[in-house]
C-alpha positions as a Markdown table, in Angstrom:
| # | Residue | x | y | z |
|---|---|---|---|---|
| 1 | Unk | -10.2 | 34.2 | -1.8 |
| 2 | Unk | -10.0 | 30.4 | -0.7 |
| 3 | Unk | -6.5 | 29.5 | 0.4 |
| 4 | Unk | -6.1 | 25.9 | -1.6 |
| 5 | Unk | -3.5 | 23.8 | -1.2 |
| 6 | Unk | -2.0 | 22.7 | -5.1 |
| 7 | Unk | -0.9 | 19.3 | -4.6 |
| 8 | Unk | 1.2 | 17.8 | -7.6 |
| 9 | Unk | 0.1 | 14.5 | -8.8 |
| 10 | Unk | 3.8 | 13.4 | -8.6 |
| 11 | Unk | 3.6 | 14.2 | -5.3 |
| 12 | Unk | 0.2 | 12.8 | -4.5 |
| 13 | Unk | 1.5 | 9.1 | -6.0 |
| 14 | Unk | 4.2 | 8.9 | -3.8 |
| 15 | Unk | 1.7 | 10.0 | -0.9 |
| 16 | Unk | -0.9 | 7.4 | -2.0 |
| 17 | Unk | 1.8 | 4.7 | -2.3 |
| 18 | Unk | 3.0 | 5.4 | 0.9 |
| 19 | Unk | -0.1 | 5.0 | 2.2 |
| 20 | Unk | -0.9 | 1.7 | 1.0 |
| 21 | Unk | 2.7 | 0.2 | 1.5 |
| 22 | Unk | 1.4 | 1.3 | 6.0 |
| 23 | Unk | -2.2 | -0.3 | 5.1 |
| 24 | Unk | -0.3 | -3.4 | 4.0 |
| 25 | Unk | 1.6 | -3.5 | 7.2 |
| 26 | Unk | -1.5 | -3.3 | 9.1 |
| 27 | Unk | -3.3 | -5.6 | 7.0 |
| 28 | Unk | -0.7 | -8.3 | 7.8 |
| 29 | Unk | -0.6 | -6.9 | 11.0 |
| 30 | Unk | -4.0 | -7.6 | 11.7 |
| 31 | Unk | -4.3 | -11.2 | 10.0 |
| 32 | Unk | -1.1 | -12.7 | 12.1 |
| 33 | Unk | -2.1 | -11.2 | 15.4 |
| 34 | Unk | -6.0 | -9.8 | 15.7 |
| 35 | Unk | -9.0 | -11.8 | 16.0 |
| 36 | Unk | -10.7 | -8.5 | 15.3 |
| 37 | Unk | -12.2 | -9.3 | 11.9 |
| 38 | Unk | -13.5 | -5.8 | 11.7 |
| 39 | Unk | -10.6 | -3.9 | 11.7 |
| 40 | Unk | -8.8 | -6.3 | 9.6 |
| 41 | Unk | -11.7 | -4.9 | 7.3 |
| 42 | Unk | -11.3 | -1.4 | 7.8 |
| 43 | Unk | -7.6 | -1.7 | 6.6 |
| 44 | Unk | -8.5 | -3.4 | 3.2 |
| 45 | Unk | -11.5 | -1.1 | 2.9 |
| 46 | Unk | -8.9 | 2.1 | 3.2 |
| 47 | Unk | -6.1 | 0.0 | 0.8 |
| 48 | Unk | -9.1 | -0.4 | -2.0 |
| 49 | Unk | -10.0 | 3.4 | -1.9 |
| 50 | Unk | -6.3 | 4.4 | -2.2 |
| 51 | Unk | -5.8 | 1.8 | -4.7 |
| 52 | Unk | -8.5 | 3.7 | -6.9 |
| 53 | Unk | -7.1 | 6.7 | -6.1 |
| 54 | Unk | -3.7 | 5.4 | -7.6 |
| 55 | Unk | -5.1 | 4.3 | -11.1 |
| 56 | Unk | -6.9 | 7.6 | -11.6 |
| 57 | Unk | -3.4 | 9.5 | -11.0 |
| 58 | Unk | -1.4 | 6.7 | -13.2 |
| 59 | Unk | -4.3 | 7.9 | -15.7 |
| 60 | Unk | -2.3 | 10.9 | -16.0 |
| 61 | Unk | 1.0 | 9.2 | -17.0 |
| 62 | Unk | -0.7 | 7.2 | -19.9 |
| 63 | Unk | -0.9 | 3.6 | -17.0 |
| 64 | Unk | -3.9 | 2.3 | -16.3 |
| 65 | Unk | -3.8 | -0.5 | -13.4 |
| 66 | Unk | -5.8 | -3.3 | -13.1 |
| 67 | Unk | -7.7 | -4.1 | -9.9 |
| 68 | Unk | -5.6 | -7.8 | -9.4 |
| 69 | Unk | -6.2 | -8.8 | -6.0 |
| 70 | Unk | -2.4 | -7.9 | -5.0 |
| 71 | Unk | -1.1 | -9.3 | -1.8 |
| 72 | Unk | 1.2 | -7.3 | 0.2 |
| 73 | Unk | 4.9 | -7.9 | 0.2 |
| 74 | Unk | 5.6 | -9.8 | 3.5 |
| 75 | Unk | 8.7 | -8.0 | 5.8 |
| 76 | Unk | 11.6 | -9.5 | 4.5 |
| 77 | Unk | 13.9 | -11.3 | 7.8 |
| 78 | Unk | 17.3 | -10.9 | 8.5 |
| 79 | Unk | 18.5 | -14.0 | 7.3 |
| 80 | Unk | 22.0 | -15.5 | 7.7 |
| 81 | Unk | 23.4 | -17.2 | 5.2 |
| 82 | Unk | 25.5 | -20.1 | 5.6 |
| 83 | Unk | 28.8 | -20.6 | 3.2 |
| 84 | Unk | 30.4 | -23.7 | 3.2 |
| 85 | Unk | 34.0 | -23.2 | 3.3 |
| 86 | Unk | 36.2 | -25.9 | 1.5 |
């Protein structure tokens, strides 16, 4: 008897998100800071597979995604905001 691992698709979403949300770190990673074009590649090939991966799960909750060329959400900086104080 195989010993097979039941992952739930709830479960696999959130995995697959994860994944992509470290991808787009990388991804921005690698364009600010590389000159290595390949591995800037190799990032964005990995985010396109997960990215299918996603809309076939999403399948199962009645969503279907669009492949929109999505750009990652850049790190939001600690800003401080000045108040003027009359």
């Amino acid at each position: 008897m195989a010993n097979e691992e039941v992952v739930s698709p709830n479960i696999r979403v959130a995995d697959v998100l994860e994944q992509i949300e470290r991808l787009d770190k990388m991804i921005a990673f690698h364009k600010a800071n590389s000159p290595d074009d390949a591995m800037l590649k190799q990032y964005q090939y990995l985010r396109q597979r997960y990215f299918r991966e996603l809309a076939k799960l999403m399948k199962l909750y009645n969503f279907q995604l669009s492949t929109l060329k999505i750009k990652p959400n850049k790190p939001k900086s600690k800003q401080v905001k000045a108040t003027a104080m009359a």
